[in-house]
C-alpha positions in Angstrom: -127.5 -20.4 -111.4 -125.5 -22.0 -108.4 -122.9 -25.3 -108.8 -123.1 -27.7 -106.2 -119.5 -26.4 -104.7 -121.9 -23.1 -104.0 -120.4 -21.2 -106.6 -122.0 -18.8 -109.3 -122.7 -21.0 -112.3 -120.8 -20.5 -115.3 -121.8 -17.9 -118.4 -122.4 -19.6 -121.3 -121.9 -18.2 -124.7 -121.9 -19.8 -128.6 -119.5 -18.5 -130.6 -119.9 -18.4 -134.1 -117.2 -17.8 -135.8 -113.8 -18.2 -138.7 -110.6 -18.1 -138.7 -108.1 -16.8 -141.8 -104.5 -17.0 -142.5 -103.0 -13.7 -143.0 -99.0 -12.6 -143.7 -97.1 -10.1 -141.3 -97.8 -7.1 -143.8 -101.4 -8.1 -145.1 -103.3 -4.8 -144.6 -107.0 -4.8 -143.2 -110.0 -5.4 -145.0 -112.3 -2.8 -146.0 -115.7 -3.7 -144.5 -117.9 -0.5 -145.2 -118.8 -2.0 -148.7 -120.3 -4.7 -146.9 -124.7 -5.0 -146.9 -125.6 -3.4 -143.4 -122.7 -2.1 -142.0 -122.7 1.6 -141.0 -119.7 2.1 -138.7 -116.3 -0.2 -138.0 -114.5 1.1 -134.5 -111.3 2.2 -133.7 -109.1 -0.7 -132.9 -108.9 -1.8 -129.2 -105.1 -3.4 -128.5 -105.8 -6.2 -125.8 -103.1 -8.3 -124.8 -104.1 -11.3 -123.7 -102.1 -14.6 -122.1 -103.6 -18.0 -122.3 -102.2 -21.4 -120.1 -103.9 -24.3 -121.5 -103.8 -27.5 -119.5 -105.2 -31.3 -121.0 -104.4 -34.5 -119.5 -101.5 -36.5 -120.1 -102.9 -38.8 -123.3 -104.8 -35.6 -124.0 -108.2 -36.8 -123.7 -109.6 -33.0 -123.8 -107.4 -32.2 -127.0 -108.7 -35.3 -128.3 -112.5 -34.6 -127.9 -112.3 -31.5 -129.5 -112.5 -29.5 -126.4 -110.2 -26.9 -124.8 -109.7 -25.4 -121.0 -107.8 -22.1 -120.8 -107.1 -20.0 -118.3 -106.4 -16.5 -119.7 -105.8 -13.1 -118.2 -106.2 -9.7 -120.2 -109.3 -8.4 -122.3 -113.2 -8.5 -121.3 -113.0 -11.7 -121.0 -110.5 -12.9 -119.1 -111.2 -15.9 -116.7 -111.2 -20.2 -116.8 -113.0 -21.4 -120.5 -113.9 -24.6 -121.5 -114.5 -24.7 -125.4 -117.1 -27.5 -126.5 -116.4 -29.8 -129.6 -117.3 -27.4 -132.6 -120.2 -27.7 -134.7 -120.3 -26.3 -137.6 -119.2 -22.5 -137.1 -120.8 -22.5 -133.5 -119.0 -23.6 -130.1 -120.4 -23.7 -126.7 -117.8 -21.5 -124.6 -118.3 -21.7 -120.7 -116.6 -19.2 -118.4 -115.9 -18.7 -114.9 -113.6 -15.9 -113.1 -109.7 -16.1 -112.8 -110.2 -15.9 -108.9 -106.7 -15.9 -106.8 -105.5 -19.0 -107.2 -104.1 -20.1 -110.5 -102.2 -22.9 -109.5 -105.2 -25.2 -109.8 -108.1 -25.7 -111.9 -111.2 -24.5 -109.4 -113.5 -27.5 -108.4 -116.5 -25.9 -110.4 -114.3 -26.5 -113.6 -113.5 -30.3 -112.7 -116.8 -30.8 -112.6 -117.6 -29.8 -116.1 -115.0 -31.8 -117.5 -116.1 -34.7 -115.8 -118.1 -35.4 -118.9 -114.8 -36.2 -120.7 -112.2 -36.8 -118.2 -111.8 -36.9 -114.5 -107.8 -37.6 -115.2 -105.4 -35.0 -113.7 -104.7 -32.1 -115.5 -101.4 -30.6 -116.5 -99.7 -27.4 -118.4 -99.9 -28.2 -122.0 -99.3 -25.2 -124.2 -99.7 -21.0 -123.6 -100.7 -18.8 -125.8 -99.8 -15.2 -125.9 -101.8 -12.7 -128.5 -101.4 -9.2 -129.2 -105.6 -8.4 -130.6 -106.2 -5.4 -131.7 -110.4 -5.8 -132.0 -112.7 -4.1 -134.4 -116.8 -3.8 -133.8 -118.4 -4.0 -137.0 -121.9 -2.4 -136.3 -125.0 -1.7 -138.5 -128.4 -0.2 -137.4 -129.4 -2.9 -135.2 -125.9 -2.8 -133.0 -122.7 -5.2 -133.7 -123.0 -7.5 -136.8 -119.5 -8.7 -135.5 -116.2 -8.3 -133.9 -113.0 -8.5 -136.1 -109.9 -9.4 -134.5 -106.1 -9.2 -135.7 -104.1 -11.3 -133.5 -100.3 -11.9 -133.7 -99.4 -14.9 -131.6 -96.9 -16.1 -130.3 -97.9 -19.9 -128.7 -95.7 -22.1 -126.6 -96.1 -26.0 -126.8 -95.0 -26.7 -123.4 -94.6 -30.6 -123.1 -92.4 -30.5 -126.5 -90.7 -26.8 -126.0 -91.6 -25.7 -129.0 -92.3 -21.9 -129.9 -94.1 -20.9 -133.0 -95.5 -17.3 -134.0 -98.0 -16.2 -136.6 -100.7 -13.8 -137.5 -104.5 -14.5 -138.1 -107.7 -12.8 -138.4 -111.1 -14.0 -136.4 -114.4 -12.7 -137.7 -116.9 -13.6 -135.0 -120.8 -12.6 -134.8 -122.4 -10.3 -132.8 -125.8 -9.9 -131.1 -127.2 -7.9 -134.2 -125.8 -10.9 -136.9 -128.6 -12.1 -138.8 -130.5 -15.2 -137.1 -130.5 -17.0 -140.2 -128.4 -19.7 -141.3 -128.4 -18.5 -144.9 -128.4 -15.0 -143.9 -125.4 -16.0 -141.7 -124.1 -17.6 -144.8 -124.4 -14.4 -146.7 -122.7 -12.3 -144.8 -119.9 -14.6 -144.3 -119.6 -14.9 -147.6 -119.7 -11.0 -148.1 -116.9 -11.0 -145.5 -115.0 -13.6 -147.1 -114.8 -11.5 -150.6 -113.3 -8.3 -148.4 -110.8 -10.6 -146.5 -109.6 -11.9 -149.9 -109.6 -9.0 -151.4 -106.9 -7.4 -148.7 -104.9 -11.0 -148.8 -106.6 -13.4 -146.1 -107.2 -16.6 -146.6 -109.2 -19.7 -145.2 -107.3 -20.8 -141.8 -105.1 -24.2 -142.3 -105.6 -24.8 -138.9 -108.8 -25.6 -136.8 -107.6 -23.4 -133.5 -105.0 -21.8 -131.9 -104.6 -24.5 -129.6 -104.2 -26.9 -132.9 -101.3 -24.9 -134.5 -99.9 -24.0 -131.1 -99.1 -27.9 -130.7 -98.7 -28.3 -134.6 -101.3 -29.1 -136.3 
């Protein structure tokens, strides 16, 4: 797939996924009593560095979508995060190319959807993941991560640091949205077991700027 500025089109991924609170001490969950699961990895450290950048009255922010540019981990590269629905969100992704002191034409485009204003820094994000493959006979179920943050709100100069858990799907998750359901549950009972908690916060993003 090409963009009309002749570059590669974007890979386009749904996440589906939660978030929990956790404390600086919590320990990790034990997932082997969960249905399925036959093998949890060794923990991959990854850290990563995230610039965010909205428009001045926020009009990404405040359509529920995100564009980051991030270096570090498999992934690293320009993302735009659709509105959420439900547990799922549209992620798009292009390369970090050479230049990172503007936002690549192919990325303007996308956002033209919900804002053609200019763009400018509005928080970063730095996270030390260690990630976790959760895999049962059929390949990954999921990918657990424990990330301590450390997020910067840039336009108010305010730092604030914390430590959450993501539990996001894999390729071998069931297809079912009450199979889905299950298992989240299932994960929900080891996370609160070891001392994790429902997220208060919707994002990183959100609690990076304070809410």
């Amino acid at each position: 797939m090409t963009d009309p500025h002749g570059h590669d089109g974007p890979s386009r991924t749904v996440e589906v996924e939660r978030k929990y609170d956790v404390d600086p001490e919590t320990p990790l969950p034990e997932w082997r009593s969960l249905p399925g699961v036959i093998a949890v990895s060794n923990g991959e450290v990854r850290e990563l560095d995230a610039r965010y950048l909205d428009t001045a009255d926020a009009a990404l922010s405040r359509a529920g979508v995100a564009l980051r540019r991030r270096t570090g981990g498999p992934d690293a590269g320009w993302h735009i995060k659709g509105p959420r629905e439900g547990d799922g969100r549209l992620e798009m992704g292009w390369p970090l190319g050479d230049d990172d002191s503007s936002v690549p034409p192919a990325i303007v485009d996308a956002l033209a959807r919900w804002t053609t204003d200019d763009l400018s820094p509005l928080a970063r994000i730095e996270n030390h993941r260690t990630a976790y493959l959760i895999t049962g006979a059929d390949g990954v179920i999921a990918e657990f991560v424990d990330d301590h943050v450390r997020a910067t709100d840039l336009r108010q100069g305010v730092q604030r640091e914390w430590r959450e858990w993501e539990l996001e799907l894999g390729p071998a998750a069931p297809a079912g949205a009450v199979d889905r359901e299950a298992l989240f549950a299932a994960a929900e009972e080891a996370i609160a077991a070891a001392g994790g908690r429902a997220a208060a916060s919707d994002s990183k993003l959100a609690r990076a700027l304070g809410f």
